[in-house]
VEXTIGU-704022 format. One record per residue (C-alpha): x, y, z. Coordinates in steps of 0.05 Angstrom, whole numbers. Layout:
N
u  v  w
X  Y  Z
...
//
This chain:
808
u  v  w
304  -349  166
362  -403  176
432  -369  183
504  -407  185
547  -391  242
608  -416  200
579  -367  132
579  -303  173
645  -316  199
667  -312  132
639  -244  132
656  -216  196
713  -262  226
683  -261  311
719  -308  367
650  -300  395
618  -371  409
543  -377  377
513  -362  445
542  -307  456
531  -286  380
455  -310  388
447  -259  446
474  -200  411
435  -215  350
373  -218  386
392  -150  431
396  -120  360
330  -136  333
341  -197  295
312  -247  345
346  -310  357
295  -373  365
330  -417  366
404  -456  345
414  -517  313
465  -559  301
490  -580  227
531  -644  210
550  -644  146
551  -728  159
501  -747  217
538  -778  269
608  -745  244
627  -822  230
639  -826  308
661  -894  325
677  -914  255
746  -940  241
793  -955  189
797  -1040  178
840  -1083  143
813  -1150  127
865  -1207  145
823  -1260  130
757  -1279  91
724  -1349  86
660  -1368  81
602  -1375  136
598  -1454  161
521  -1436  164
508  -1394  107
524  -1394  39
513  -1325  29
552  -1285  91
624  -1291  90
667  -1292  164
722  -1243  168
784  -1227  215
788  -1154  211
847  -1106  239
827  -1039  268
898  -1023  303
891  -1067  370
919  -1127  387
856  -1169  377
832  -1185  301
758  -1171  303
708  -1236  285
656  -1198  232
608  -1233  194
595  -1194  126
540  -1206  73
569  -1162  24
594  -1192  -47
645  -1154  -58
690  -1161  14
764  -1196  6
821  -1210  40
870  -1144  45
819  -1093  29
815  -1027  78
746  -1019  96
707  -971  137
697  -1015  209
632  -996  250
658  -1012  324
604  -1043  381
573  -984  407
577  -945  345
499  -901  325
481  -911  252
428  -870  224
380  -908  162
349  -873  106
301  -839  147
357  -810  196
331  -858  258
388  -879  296
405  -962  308
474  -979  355
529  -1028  334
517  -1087  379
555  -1160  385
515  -1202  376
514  -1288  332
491  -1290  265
484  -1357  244
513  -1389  294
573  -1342  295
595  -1284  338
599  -1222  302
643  -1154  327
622  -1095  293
598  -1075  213
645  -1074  152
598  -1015  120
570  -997  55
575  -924  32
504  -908  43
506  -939  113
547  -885  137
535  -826  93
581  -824  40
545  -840  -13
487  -872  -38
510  -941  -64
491  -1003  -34
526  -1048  -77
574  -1075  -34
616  -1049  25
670  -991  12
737  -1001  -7
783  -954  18
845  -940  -9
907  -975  12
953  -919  33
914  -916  97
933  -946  163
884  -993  212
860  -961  257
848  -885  232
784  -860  248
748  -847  187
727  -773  207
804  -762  189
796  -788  128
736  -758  106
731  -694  141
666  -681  172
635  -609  167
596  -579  228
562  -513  241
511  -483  288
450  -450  250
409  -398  281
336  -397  269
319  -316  263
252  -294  261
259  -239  217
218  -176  227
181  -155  159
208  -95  155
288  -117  165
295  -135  87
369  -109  95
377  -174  133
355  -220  90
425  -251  73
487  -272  109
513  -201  90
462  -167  120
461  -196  179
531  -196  185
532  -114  185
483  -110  247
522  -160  277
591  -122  259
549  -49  285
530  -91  345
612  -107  361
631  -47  354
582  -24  410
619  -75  445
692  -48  433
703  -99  378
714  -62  304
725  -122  259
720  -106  175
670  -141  136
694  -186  87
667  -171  26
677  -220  -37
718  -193  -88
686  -193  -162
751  -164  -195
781  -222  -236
704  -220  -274
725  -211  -346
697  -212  -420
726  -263  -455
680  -254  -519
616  -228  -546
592  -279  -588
527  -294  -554
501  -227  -528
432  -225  -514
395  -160  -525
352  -126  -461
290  -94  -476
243  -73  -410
173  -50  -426
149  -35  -347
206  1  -321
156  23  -267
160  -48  -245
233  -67  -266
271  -2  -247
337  -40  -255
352  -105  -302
427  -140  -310
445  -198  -356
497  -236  -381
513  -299  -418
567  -348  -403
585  -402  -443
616  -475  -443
587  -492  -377
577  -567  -347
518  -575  -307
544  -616  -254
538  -633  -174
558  -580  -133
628  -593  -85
613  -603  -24
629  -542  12
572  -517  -27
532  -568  -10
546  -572  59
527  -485  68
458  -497  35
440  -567  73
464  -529  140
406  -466  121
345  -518  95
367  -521  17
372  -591  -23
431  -571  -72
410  -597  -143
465  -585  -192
522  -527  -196
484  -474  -231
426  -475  -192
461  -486  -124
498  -419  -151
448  -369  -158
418  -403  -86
481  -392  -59
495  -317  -83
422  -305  -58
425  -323  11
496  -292  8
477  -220  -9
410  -223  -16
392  -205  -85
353  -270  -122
381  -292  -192
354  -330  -244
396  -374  -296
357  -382  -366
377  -434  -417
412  -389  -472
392  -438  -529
315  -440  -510
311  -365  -514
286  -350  -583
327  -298  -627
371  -282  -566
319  -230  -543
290  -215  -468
227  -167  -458
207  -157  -388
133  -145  -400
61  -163  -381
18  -205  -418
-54  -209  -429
-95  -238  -382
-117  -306  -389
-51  -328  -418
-37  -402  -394
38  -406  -371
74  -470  -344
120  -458  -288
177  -499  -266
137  -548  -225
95  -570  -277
30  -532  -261
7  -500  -318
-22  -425  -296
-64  -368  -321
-33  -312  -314
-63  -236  -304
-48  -176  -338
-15  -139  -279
31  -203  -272
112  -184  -292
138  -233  -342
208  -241  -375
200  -267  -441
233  -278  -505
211  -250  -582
164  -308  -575
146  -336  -512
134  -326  -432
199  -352  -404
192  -339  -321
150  -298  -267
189  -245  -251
215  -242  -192
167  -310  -171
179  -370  -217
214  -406  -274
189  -431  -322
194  -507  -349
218  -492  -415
276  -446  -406
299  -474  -340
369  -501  -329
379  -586  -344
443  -627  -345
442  -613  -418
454  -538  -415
516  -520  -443
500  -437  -438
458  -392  -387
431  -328  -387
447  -297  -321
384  -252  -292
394  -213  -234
339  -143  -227
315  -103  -181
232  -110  -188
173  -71  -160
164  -95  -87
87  -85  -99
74  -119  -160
119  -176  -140
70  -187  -85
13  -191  -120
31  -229  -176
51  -277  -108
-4  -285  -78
-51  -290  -134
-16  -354  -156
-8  -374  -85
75  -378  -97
118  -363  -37
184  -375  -60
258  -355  -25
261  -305  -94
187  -270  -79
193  -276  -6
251  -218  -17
229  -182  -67
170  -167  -40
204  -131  21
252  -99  -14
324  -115  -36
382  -67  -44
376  -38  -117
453  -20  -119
485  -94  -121
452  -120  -174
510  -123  -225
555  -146  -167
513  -196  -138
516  -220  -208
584  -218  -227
597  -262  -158
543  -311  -189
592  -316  -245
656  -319  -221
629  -379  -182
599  -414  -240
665  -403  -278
693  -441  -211
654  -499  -204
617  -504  -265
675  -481  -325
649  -428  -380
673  -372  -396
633  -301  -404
607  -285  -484
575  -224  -460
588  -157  -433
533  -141  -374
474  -111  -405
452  -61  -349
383  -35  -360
380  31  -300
353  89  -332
332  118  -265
387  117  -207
346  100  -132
379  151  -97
397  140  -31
342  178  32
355  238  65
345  254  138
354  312  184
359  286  257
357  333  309
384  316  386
332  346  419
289  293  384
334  235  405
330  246  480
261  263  480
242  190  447
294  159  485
281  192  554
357  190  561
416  235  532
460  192  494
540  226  469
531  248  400
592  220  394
572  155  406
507  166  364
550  182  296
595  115  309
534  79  314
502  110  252
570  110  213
575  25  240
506  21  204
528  51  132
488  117  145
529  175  120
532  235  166
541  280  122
544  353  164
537  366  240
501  427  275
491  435  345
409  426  338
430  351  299
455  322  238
448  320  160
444  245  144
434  199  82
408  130  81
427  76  44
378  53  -1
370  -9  19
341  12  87
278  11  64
251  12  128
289  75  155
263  141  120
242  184  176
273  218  237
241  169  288
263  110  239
339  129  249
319  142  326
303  70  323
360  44  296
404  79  346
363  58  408
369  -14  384
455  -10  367
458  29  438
419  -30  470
354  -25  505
382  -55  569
425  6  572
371  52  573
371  83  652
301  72  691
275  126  731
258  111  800
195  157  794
139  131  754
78  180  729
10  150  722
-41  183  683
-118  157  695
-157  167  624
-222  192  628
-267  131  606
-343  123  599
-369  65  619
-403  55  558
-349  48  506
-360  -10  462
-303  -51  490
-330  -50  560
-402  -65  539
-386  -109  497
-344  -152  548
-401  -146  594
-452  -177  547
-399  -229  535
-381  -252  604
-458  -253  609
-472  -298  543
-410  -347  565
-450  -354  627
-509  -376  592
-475  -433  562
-457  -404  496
-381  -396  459
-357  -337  422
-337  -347  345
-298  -300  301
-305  -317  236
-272  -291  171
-307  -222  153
-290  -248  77
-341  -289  46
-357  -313  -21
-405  -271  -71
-458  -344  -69
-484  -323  -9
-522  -262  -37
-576  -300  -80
-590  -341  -18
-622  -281  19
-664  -242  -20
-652  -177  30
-575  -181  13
-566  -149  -60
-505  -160  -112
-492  -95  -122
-483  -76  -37
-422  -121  -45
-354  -98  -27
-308  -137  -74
-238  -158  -61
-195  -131  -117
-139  -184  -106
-185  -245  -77
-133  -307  -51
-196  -350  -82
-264  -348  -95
-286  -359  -31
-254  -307  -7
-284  -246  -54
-329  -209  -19
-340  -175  46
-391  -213  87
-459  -171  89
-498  -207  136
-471  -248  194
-508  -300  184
-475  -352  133
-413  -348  162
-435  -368  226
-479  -430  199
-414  -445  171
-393  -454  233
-457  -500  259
-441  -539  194
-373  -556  213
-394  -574  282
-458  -615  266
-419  -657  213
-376  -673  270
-428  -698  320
-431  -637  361
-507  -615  348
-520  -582  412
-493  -508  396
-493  -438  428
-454  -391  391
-447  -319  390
-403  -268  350
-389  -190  353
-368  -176  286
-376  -117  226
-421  -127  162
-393  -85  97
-435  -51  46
-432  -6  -14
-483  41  -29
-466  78  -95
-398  108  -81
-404  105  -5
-378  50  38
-402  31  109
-389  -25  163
-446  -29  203
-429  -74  278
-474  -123  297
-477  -173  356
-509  -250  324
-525  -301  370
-544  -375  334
-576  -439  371
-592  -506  357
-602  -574  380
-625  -586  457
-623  -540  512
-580  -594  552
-559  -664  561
-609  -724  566
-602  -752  644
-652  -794  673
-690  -744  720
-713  -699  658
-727  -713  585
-690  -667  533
-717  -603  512
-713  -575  437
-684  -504  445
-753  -459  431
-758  -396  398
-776  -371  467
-715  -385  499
-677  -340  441
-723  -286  461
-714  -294  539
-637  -288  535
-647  -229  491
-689  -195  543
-636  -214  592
-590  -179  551
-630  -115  539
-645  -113  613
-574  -118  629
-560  -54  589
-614  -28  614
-662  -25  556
-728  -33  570
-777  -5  520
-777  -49  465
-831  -62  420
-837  -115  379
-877  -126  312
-873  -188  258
-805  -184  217
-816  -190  142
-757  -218  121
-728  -277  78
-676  -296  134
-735  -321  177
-795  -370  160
-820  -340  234
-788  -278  273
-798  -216  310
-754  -142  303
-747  -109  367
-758  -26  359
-744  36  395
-783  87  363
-774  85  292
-699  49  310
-688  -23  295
-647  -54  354
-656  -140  335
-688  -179  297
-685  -257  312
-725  -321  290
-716  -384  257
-674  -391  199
-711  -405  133
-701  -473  113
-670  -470  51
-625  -418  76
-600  -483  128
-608  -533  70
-555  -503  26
-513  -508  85
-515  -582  94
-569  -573  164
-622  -600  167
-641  -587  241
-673  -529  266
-623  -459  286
-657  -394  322
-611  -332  291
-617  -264  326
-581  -210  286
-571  -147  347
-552  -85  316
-501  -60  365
-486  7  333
-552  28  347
-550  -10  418
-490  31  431
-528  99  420
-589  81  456
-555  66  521
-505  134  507
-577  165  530
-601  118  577
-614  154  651
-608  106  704
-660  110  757
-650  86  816
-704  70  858
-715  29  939
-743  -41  939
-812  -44  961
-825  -57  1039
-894  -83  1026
-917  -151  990
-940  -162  926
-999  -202  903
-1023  -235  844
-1081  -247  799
-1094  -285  729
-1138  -285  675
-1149  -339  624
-1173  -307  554
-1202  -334  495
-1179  -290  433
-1167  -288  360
-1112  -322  339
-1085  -250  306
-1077  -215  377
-1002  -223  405
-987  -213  472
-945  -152  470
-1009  -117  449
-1049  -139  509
-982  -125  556
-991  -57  531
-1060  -53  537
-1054  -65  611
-1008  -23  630
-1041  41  594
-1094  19  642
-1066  16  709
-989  53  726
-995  61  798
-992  -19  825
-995  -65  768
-923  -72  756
-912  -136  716
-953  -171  660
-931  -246  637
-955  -295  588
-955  -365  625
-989  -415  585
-1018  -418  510
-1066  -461  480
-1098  -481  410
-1136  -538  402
-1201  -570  375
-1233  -559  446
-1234  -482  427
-1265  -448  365
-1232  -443  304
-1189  -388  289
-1184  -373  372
-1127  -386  417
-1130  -388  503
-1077  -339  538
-1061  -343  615
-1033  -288  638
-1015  -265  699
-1005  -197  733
-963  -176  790
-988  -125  835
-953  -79  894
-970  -13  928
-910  24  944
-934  58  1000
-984  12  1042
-1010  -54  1033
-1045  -79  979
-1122  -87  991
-1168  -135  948
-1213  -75  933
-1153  -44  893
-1141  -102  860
-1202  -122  842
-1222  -60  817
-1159  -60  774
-1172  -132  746
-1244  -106  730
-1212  -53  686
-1171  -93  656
-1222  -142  635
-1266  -98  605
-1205  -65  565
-1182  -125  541
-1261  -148  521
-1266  -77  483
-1200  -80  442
-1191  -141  425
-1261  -181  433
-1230  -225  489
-1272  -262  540
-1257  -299  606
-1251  -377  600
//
């Protein structure tokens, strides 16, 4: 939010410089970010003089430039050569002197230099209008008038207007500052604090009079739930003009293009006190009627900048007996909006439903100065002043004269808050006693009312347009802030509290598994936990009616709650893969959202995605395909890291995965993973292969809450290994026969792995070869082959018995 340095003065007259202003402002909340200086004219016409022309002739090389003696108050006539048509002898012109910055159309800056044109040496620029800013005519040079003398420089003629601006970055819930008035009462509460008690200058609506009623417009509000409070008046004989330029110059210095006087008006009233108008053309309003009303949904609506809109049937409208004439509170619309041709306005000022006005907002995607503070909140109680200063300063710079009285629609007075705040409360928050004293100065400097004082606190009412302020802590705040924070003692003695912590809380697991993952070469993603409702008939196991649905979507694409994690991280391998970056290792920690009848859950999962090669191509080792295998290795990496170790795994029917495995604990599912269905990838523009694993870290989360660490020496004595190569059916997996072996040995046979596979036309149909490999140690002597052997005997004839296997 841009506020003038020279506007608040007019408010609250300080001898404080900016800086020292920007430092109290941002010691009272309303954080400074920045200043920046205004020029009402850039360059303030530094440099430029007033000429005379003595003499004019034309150029000996050029039949189009003329050569002029100019006098600029020295001794020396300066040579200039001049293209313009319209230069003569005796004129006063504006004289750019060597040296002098000039800033073009695009506000780059080019210097004055001397320099030969043609052959001959030129001194300086006689200047156009538009050259140095004052105006836009490029005609010919200015002509000055002839009272003036050589010499002058032109920033006395044409007085230059500079301010500072400061940059706030308002807080959302300061809406009281949303104006040069508001900020000018913290800043005045914030003087005071400092020994400074300076009146605010508030401006006077007193000489607003009636002159007739002849073009009364009649009020009529349907929603007074969303328009508690709606003024109007007409004025008449108007001329739509361009603003002065004192008015210009306040709304270039905050960001504002000024477009004509009633407009720049109601702008100017707005960032003045902070209450939005809106000037209607009084003879496009039918019958000389306004309704404040909703419509039916569906009803198309053109708004001022030419987009025509459908509008819902929440959204506020003001409209006449026939027609929608404006957005409430949002937009105007094209057909009642103010032209040069306007001769008589209908003056809107209202106080509307914060709420609604935020809605209706963002579900047209409009974020206008008008919304941006309604939606937070204005002060209901100056809406018929804020509009009788609109007037009075229409009836200034625009003529007219009022044909109304103001139609006040305010059935229901917003009373102002009351609080109780008791000391005891104040120095506990604070952790300091402050006078009570100063407290009521500093409430009383911020318009609270105290209205009785006890020795456990004080009565107190609120204005209303503190929205923010409505509890005991709230005005606690407000003190702390006026007091200053830097003023607050520090104790020497600092108390430290340890909180008692478990090592497995989901923040510090999870963090572990990440540092672990990032290790492995892969990059965390968050992506947006709202999705679009498409995504259900992709995967059959996600159903319509599970959906949580946005009741106020920003678009489409944004209506639902995301139900599986996997679409919106293949967005995310889309976007990377269409940009040449096909190698990918992604992983997310993230919530699903599903609706089950009436009930509503978010379930917390843990989704790891890869694709493309396992590295870069060099010369010592060809590139690798990232395998199924590899998901499932850094998934056992991860369950051994937490400690889990009793998976079992079984085939994963699901439509996710043309091939995958879930990974159980009992009855508990704990992962599922594979590859990602093809036509699942397809309707996301990839057409290379992606391994998903979907980890459900709720249930993670319990199973390790149970998990008893055991803690055990490493063995002193070797190990020794054996391996069998089996020919099997081509239905046996190898978590069966892992099993299998260790149900028949517990005491030394401590690993089983799966080292080779292979199917070919050199084996049987239907058969497959394993070669696995066991490890064996004895924790208390040395192995022997007899104990091995006798094991691997064992094993053989188990494996032969279950599952028809036989040695190669």
């Amino acid at each position: 939010m841009k506020i003038s340095f020279n506007w608040l003065k007019q408010f609250i007259n300080t001898k404080w410089s900016a800086e020292e202003t920007e430092v109290l402002l941002t010691d009272l909340g309303l954080e400074v970010e920045g200043i920046e200086a205004f020029e009402s004219i850039k360059g303030r016409l530094e440099g430029i003089l007033v000429g005379r022309v003595e003499s004019c002739e034309s150029h000996p090389n050029a039949d189009r430039l003329k050569l002029t003696k100019v006098n600029i108050g020295t001794d020396t006539l300066l040579t200039i050569v001049c293209g313009a048509p319209n230069v003569a002898e005796g004129q006063l012109v504006p004289v750019a002197t060597i040296g002098t910055t000039l800033y073009d159309d695009k506000g780059q800056p080019w210097t004055i230099k001397k320099g030969k044109i043609r052959g001959e040496v030129s001194e300086g620029m006689i200047c156009a209008e538009d050259e140095i800013g004052l105006g836009g005519s490029h005609d010919g040079i200015m002509v000055l008038e002839d009272a003036l003398i050589p010499g002058t420089p032109l920033n006395e003629v044409f007085p230059v207007e500079t301010d500072e601006v400061f940059e706030i970055g308002l807080t959302p819930n300061r809406a009281d500052a949303m104006s040069h008035w508001g900020v000018a009462r913290d800043l005045r509460a914030g003087l005071i604090q400092n020994e400074i008690n300076l009146p605010i200058d508030t401006p006077s609506v007193s000489s607003f009079h009636v002159e007739n009623r002849s073009n009364r417009v009649s009020i009529e509000v349907k929603k007074p739930k969303l328009a508690p409070r709606y003024c109007g008046v007409t004025v008449s004989g108007i001329e739509v003009k361009e603003s002065p330029d004192w008015l210009k110059n306040k709304l270039k210095a905050i960001g504002i293009n000024p477009k004509n006087t009633i407009v720049d008006a109601t702008n100017y009233v707005m960032h003045e006190l902070g209450q939005p108008l809106h000037a209607f053309d009084l003879d496009k309003i039918k019958d000389r009627k306004i309704q404040v009303k909703t419509l039916k949904s569906g009803t198309k609506f053109t708004t001022l900048d030419g987009i025509e809109r459908e509008l819902h049937e929440d959204d506020l409208m003001i409209c006449d007996s026939q027609k929608p004439l404006c957005i409430a509170g949002v937009f105007g619309g094209l057909e009642s909006g103010v032209t040069k041709n306007t001769s008589s306005i209908f003056l809107e000022s209202a106080y509307f439903n914060a709420v609604s006005i935020r809605k209706t907002a963002k579900r047209h995607g409009l974020n206008t100065d008008a919304s941006f503070r309604y939606e937070r909140g204005i002060d209901p109680n100056i809406t018929e002043f804020a509009l009788k200063r609109a007037v009075l300063l229409i009836q200034e710079i625009s003529g007219g004269h009022v044909t109304s009285d103001v139609d006040d629609f305010y059935p229901k007075k917003i009373e102002d808050f009351q609080v109780f705040l008791t000391f005891d409360k104040i120095n506990h928050l604070i952790g300091q006693e402050i006078d009570s004293g100063v407290i009521k100065t500093i409430l009383t400097s911020l318009d609270i009312k105290v209205n009785n004082v006890s020795e456990s606190g004080l009565g107190l009412t609120i204005p209303a347009y503190r929205v923010d302020v409505r509890r005991e802590v709230d005005v606690i705040e407000e003190i702390l802030r006026v007091y200053g924070y830097n003023n607050i003692e520090s104790d020497s003695k600092f108390n430290v509290s340890v909180a008692n912590s478990s090592p497995y809380d989901d923040y510090k697991v999870q963090n572990k598994i990440a540092d672990q993952l990032v290790s492995q070469g892969f990059y965390e993603t968050m992506a947006n936990s709202l999705t679009t409702k498409s995504y259900v008939d992709l995967i059959d196991d996600l159903k319509e009616e599970h959906n949580v649905n946005i009741l106020n979507a920003l678009s489409s694409d944004l209506g639902v709650m995301r139900q599986s994690m996997l679409c919106s991280g293949l967005e995310s391998l889309s976007y990377n893969i269409n940009r040449k970056s096909t190698d990918l290792k992604f992983f997310e920690f993230g919530k699903t959202y599903h609706k089950f009848n009436s009930d509503y859950k978010e379930l917390k999962h843990l989704s790891l995605f890869l694709t493309g090669f396992k590295s870069s191509k060099t010369w010592i080792r060809p590139q690798e395909t990232t395998s199924f295998f590899e998901l499932k290795g850094i998934l056992a990496s991860i369950f051994e890291k937490l400690g889990i170790t009793d998976l079992s795994f079984q085939t994963v029917e699901s439509s996710l995965f043309s091939e995958g495995l879930m990974g159980k604990i009992k009855a508990q599912t704990i992962v599922e993973f594979g590859r990602v269905t093809p036509h699942i990838l397809k309707s996301f523009d990839i057409d290379q292969e992606v391994l998903y694993a979907d980890v459900h870290w709720d249930a993670v989360l319990e199973v390790i809450q149970n998990h008893q660490l055991k803690i055990k020496d490493i063995p002193k004595y070797p190990s020794t290994q054996r391996d069998f190569a089996l020919l099997l059916d081509k239905s046996v997996k190898f978590d069966d026969l892992k099993t299998s072996a260790f149900k028949t040995d517990k005491t030394i046979l401590k690993e089983v792995d799966l080292f080779d596979v292979y199917e070919g036309d050199k084996l049987p149909e239907e058969k497959k070869s394993y070669a696995l490999r066991f490890k064996f140690i004895d924790e208390e002597k040395t192995l022997t082959d007899k104990q091995v052997d006798k094991v691997m005997t064992k094993l053989q004839n188990r494996f032969e018995t279950e599952f028809g296997a036989s040695l190669r």
